[in-house]
N, C-alpha and C positions, 0 to 999 in steps of 0.2 A: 757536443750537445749544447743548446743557448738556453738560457734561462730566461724566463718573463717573470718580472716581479708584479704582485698584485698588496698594494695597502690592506694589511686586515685590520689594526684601528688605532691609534694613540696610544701610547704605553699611560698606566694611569700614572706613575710619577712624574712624568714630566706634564701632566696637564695642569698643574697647578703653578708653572713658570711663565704661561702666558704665550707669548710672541716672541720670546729671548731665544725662546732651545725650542726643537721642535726633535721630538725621537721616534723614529716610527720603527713598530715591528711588521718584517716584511718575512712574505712566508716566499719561497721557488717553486716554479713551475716547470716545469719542462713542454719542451716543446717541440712538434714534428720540423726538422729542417727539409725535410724533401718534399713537405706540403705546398713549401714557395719557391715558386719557379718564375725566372723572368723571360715573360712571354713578348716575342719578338715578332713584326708583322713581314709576315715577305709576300710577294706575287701574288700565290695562289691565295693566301688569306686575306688579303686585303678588301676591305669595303669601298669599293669605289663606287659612287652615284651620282646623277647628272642633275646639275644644278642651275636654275638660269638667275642671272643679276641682271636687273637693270640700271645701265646709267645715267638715267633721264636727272639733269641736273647737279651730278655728284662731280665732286673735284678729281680732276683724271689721278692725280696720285692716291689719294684716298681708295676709289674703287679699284685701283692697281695692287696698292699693298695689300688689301682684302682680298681679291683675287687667286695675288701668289699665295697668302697665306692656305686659301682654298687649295688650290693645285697641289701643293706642297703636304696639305694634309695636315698641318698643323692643329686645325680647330678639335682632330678627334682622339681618343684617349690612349688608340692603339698605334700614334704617329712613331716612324720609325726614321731617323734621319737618311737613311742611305738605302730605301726602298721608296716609290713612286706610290703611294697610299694614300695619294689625295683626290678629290672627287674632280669630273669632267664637269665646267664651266663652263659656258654661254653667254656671252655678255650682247646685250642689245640694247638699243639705243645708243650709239657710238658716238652718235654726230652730236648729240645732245649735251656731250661733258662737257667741265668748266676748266679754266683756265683761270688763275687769279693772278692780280697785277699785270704786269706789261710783257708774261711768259709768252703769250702767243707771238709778240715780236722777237723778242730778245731771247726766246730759250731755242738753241742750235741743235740740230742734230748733223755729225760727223760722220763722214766716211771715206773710205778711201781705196781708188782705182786700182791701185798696186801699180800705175806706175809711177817715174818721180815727178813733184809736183802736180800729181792729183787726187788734192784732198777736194771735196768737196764737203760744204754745207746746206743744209736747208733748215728755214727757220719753224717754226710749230704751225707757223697758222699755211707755211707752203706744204705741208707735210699732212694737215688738216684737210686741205683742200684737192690734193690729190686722192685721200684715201683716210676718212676717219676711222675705220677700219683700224690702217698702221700705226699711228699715232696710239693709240691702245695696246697694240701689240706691244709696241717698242718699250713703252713705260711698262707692262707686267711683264718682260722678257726679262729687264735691267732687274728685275726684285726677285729673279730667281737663280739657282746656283749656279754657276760659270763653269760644266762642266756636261758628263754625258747625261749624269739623270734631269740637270738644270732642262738639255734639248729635247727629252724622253717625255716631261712635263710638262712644257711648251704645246706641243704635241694634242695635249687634252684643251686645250683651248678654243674655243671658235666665237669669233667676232660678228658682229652684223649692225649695222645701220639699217636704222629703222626697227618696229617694235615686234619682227615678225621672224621667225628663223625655221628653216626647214630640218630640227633634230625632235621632230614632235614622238616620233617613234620609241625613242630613250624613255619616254615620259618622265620627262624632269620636272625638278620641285621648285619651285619660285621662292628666292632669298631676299630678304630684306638686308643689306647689309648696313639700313643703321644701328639695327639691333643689335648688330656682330662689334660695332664699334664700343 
């Protein structure tokens, strides 16, 4: 059984010491232990909702990290680390992100053929220009876990260039993500 202590008031001899000694009479409580239970979120209970961001403007890491944070589930009180309890995201206006400093030349993206010597690179603004779309992708992919639920979360994502996207059906809620910052 766990006890909760509650102050019932100053002993009156030591009120007259001031701030040196301080003595309190404490009365016990008891209390129910099977009242608290730690509640875990899994599949079926999960609140998942579909959310749209825009990133007209915004720094591609920025609305990245917010993003995974989304996906991930973090912002909600019932987040569970090793259950998928984050809301479906939309991000639109893709072509619109920012890039600061000299990232669009100088930041690489890697890959490799699997055979020997063939690594290949492409830089941001080549990767920009095939597909703003990927460029988005690739930065909230990197910010999620390296594993089955990281590709399970992935999964709830959908990109679009341009201000328009065909999930009107979900009826998703429109985020501000400077507020979330």
């Amino acid at each position: 059984m766990l006890y909760k202590f509650i102050i019932v008031n100053l002993h009156p001899y030591f009120q007259d010491f001031g701030n040196k000694k301080e003595c309190l009479i404490i009365k016990n409580l008891s209390v129910d232990t099977l009242s608290y239970k730690t509640v875990s979120t899994n599949k079926a209970t999960a609140d998942k909702q579909w959310v749209v961001v825009d990133a007209d403007g915004q720094s591609l890491g920025r609305v990245a990290s917010i993003v995974a944070k989304l996906l991930r589930g973090k912002y909600k009180p019932s987040f569970s680390p090793h259950v998928d309890c984050g809301d479906n995201v939309i991000i639109v206006n893709a072509e619109k992100v920012n890039l600061t400093g000299k990232k669009w030349d100088s930041k690489e993206y890697i890959r490799h053929t699997g055979y020997p010597g063939g690594q290949r690179s492409l830089t941001a603004q080549e990767v920009f220009d095939k597909s703003p779309e990927r460029l988005v992708e690739k930065s909230v992919k990197g910010m999620l876990p390296k594993n089955k639920l990281g590709a399970d979360l992935f999964r709830n994502l959908r990109v679009f260039t341009g201000s328009e996207h065909n999930m009107d059906a979900q009826q998703p809620k429109e985020i501000n993500i400077n507020e979330l910052v």
